[in-house]
C-alpha positions in Angstrom: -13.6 -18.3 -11.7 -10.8 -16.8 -9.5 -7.0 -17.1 -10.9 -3.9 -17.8 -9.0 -0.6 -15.7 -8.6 1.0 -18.1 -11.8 -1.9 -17.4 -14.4 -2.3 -13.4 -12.8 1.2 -13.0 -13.2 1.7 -14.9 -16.6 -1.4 -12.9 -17.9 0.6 -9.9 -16.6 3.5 -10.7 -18.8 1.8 -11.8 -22.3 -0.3 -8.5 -22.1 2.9 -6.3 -21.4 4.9 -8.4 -24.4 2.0 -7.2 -27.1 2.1 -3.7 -25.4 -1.8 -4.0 -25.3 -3.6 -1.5 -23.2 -4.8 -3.3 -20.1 -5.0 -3.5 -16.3 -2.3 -5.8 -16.1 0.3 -4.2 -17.8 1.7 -1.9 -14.8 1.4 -5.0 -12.2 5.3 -5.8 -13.2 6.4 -2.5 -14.8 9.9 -1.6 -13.3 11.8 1.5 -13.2 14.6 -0.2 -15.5 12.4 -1.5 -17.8 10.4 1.6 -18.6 12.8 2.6 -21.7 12.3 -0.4 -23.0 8.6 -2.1 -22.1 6.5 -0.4 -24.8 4.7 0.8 -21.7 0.9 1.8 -22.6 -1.8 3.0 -20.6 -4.7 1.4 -19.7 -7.4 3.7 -21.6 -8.5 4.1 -17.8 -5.2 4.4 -16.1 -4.8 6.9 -13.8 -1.5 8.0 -14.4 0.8 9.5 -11.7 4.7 10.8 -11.3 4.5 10.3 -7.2 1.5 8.5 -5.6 1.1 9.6 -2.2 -1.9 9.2 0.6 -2.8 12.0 3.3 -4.2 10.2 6.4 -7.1 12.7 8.0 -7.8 11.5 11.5 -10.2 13.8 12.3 -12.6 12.2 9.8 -12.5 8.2 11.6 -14.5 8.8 14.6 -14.7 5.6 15.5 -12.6 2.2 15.4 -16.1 1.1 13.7 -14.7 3.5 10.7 -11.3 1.9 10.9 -12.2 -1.4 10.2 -14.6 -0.7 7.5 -12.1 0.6 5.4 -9.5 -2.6 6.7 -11.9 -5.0 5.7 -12.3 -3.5 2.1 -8.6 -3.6 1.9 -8.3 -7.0 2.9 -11.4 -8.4 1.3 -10.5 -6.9 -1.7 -7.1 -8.8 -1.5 -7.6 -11.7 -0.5 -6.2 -11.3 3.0 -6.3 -14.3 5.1 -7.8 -14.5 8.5 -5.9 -16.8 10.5 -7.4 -17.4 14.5 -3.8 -16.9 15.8 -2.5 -13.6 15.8 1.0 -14.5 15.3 0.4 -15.5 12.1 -1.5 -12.3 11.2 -1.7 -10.7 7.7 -2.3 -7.1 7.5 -2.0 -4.8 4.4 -3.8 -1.7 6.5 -4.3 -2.1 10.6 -4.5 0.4 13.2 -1.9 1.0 15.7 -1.5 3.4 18.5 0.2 6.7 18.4 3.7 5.2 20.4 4.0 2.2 17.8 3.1 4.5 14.7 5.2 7.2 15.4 7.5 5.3 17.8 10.8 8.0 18.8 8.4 11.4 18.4 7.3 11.1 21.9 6.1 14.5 22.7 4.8 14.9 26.4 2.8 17.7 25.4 0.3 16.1 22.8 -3.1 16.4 23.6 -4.2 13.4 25.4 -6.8 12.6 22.9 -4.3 12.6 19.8 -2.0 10.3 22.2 -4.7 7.4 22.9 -6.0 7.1 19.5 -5.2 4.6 17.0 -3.4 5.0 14.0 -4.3 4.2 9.8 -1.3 2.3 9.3 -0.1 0.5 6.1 3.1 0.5 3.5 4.2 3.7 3.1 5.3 3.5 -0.2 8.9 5.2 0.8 10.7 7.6 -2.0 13.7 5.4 -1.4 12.7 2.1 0.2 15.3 -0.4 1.8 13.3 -3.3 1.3 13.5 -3.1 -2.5 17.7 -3.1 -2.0 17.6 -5.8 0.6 15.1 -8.3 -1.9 17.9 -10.7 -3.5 15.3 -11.8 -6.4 13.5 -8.2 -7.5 10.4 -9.6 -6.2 10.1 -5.9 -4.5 10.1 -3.4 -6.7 10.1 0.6 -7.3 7.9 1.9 -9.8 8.2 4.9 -11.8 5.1 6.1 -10.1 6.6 5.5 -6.7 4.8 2.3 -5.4 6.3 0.2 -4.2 5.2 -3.2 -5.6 5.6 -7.0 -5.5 6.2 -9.9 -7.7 4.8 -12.7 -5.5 6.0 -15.2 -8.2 9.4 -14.3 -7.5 9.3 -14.2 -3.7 11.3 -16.9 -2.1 10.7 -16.4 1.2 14.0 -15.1 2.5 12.3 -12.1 4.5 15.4 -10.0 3.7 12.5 -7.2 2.8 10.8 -7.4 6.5 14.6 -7.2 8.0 15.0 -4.1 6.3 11.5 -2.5 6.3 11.7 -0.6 9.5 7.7 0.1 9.8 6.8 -3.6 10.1 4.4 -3.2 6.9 5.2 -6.9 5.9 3.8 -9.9 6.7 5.0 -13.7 5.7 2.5 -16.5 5.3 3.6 -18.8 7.5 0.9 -21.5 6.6 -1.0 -21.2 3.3 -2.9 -18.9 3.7 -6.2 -19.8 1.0 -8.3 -21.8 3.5 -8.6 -18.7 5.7 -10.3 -16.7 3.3 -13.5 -16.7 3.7 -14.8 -15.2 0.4 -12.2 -15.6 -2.5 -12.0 -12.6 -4.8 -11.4 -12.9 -8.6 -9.6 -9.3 -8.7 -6.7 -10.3 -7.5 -4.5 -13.6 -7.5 -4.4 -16.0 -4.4 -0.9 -16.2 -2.5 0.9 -19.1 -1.1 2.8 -20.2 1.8 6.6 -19.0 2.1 5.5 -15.8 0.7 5.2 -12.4 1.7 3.2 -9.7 1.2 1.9 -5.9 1.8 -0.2 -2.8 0.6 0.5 -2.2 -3.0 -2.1 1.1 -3.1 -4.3 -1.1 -5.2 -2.5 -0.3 -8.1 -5.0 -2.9 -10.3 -7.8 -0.2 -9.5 -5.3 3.0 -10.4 -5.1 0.6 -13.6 -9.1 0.9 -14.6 -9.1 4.3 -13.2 -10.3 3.8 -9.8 -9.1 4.9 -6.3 -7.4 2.6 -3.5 -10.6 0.4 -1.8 -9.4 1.9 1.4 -9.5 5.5 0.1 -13.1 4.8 -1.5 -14.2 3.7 2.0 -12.5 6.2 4.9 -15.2 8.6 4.4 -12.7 11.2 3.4 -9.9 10.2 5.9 -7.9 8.7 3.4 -6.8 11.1 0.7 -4.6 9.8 -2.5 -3.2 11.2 -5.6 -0.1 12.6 -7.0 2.1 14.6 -4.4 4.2 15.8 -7.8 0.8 17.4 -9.2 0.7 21.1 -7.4 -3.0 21.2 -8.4 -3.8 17.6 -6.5 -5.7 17.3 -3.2 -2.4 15.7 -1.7 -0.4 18.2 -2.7 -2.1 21.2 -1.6 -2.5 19.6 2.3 0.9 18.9 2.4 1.6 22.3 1.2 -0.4 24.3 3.5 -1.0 22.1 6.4 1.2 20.6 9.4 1.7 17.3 8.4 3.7 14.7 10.0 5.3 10.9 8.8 6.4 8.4 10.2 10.2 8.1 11.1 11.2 10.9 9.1 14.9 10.7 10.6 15.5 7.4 8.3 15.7 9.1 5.2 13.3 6.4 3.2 10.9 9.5 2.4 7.4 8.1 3.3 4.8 9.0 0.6 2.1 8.6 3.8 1.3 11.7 5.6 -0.5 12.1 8.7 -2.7 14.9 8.9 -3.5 15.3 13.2 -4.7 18.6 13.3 -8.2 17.7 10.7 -9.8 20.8 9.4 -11.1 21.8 6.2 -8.8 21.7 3.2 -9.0 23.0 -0.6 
């Protein structure tokens, strides 16, 4: 039987009180609270000091590859499909190379690079506006860098999608449940007046599983921890040309675009 955001979120709460081990007890861990939560891992968890994700394009040769690894996401989430596209949802979507990286025009890109679409999703920034701009802490930092949400808290005010300036938040207009076409029971249901993003499927890190999306990308989605110098992440950004997405903002994206491809260690 699937469960809503109320009894997700109230579950959340009595596992955290009893400091039981358990995939809901990061879902509404803040970074004020971690002194005094009683914080436990999850016997599965997949702890982390800095979660970050290396987007490979040279390994989605196709838009076919693209929306496999959307339609996990979104499946997984319950993402709602709405026939209008001005009421679109979108935790991951592609985007072309003007919109991603919109102010890095450079004249001299290889015109393949230039008319390809983008993996585009929350990029989980090092110091996000949207959680200063929420009025209600329904946006919050973690200690392990995501950037999560609290739909029960969300009122709607779109303060968060003011100040996000990526555009990685949507706001359900209408309720959104009749549009999904196959409800899942892994994660709660939202409502209208609510709004919501990528949250690097931090109920799989929980049981010790990677993002859907990463699972699915055929190796052009790499996660871990960026503060771990022995992790995957780590060692690309360290040793290959990456680039994010307005990097002249200061929010610190913990998304990095990997053009060039090749082999990595």
């Amino acid at each position: 039987m699937s469960i809503n955001r109320r009894q997700f979120l109230r579950r959340a709460g009595m596992v955290t009180a009893l400091g039981i081990g358990s995939s809901f007890v990061i879902t509404g861990f803040r970074k004020k609270d971690a002194a005094a939560s009683g914080y436990t891992k999850a016997a599965k968890d997949m702890p982390a000091k800095r979660w970050a994700m290396v987007v490979d394009m040279s390994k989605f040769k196709s838009e076919a590859d693209m929306e496999k690894v959307i339609e996990a996401c979104h499946k997984l989430h319950n993402v709602p499909k709405f026939p209008n596209t001005k009421d679109e949802i979108k935790w991951i979507w592609k985007d072309d190379y003007h919109h991603t990286f919109a102010g890095g025009h450079n004249e001299y890109l290889d015109e393949h690079v230039m008319h390809s679409p983008f993996m585009v999703t929350c990029n989980h920034c090092e110091n996000p506006p949207c959680v200063r701009a929420c009025p209600t802490e329904a946006t919050f930092q973690r200690p392990d860098g995501i950037v999560a949400m609290d739909f029960h808290r969300c009122i709607g005010c779109r303060f968060c999608m003011a100040a996000c300036p990526f555009g990685a938040r949507s706001f359900n207009f209408k309720d959104p449940r009749p549009f999904i076409e196959e409800v899942s029971t892994e994660y709660p249901t939202r409502t209208p007046g609510v709004v919501e993003k990528c949250n690097f499927c931090y109920e799989r890190l929980a049981d010790g599983l990677m993002p859907a999306c990463v699972e699915k990308s055929n190796g052009g989605l790499i996660f871990g921890d960026l503060d771990d110098p022995n992790s995957e992440v780590r060692k690309i950004v360290s040793t290959k040309l990456t680039i994010r997405r307005k990097p002249e903002l200061g929010t610190q994206p913990s998304v990095y675009y990997l053009v060039g491809g090749g082999e990595h260690a």
